[in-house]
N, C-alpha and C positions, 0 to 999 in steps of 0.2 A: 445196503443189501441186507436182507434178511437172514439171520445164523439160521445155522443148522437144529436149532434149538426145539422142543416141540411147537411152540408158536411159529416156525419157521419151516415149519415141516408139515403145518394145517390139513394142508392139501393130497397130499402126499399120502399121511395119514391116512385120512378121509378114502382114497381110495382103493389104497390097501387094506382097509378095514370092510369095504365094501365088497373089493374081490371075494376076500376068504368068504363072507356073506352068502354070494352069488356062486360060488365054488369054484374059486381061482378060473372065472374066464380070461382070454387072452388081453392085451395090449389091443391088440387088433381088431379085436372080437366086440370089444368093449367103443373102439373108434368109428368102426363100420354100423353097428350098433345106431351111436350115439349121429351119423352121418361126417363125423368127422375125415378130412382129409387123409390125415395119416396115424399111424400105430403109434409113430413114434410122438407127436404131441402126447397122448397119452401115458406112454413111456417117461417124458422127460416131466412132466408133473407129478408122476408117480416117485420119483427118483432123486432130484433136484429141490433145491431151494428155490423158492420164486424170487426174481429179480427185479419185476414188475406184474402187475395185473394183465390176468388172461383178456385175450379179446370178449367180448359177448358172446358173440357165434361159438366160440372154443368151451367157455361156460355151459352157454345150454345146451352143445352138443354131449362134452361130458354127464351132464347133468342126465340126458335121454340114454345118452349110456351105460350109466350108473346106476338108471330106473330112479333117481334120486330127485327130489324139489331143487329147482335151478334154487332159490334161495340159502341152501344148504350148503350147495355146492358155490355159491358165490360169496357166502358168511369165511368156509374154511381158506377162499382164495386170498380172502379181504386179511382175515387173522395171518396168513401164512407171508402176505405181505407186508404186516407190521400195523395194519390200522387197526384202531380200539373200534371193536365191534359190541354195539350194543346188545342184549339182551333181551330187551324187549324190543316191536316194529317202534318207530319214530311215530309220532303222533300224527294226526292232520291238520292240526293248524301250524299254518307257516311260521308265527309268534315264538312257538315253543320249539319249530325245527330248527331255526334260526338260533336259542338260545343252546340247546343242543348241539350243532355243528360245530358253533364256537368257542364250544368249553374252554376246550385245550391249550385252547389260544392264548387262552386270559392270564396273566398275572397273579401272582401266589397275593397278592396286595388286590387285585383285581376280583378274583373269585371272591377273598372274604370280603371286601364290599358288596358284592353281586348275595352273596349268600345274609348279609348282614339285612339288607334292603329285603328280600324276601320272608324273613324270621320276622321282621319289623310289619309284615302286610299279614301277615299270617296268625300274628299275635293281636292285632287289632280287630282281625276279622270274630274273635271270642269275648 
């Protein structure tokens, strides 16, 4: 589970920073808004550490009621959950999303092979 930590708290954040924004509207204001069911999801992501990833629907409803880009609101869900969020969009070819997704994965022995092999194509290509 995710600390309480500001990584852990992305979201949370993100919303609260958004209120004072928007001029402290409510919990409620913000869920009704957003089409959301209730106040209190709003509440408890505002307040709470994420445990896991908000549903979709939950996402883009905040997101309508935040007046915010669902991407935004999906990036600070992602961070607040502990996943390393890139910085830039991922690319479009599959090749590169593929080498991408499985960074992390790799081996400390692994990546500098992986790194060594590309230095090695990259030096050739001059």
């Amino acid at each position: 589970m995710p600390d309480q930590t500001v990584a852990g708290m992305a979201l949370a954040n993100l919303i609260e920073e958004r209120r004072r924004q928007l001029s402290n509207p409510s919990y409620r204001a913000i869920a009704e808004s957003g089409g959301l069911k209730s106040h209190m999801t709003v509440y408890n992501l505002a307040t709470k550490p994420l445990k896991a990833m908000p549903e979709a629907g939950t996402l883009e409803g905040l997101a309508r009621g935040l007046d915010l880009d669902l991407a935004i609101v999906t990036r600070a869900a992602q961070s607040a959950c502990g996943y390393h969020v890139w910085e830039r969009a991922l690319p479009d070819d599959p090749t590169k999303q593929m080498i991408i997704a499985n960074i992390e994965d790799l081996e400390p022995h692994e990546l500098d092979a992986v790194a060594t092999v590309v230095q090695a194509y990259l030096r050739s290509r001059k």
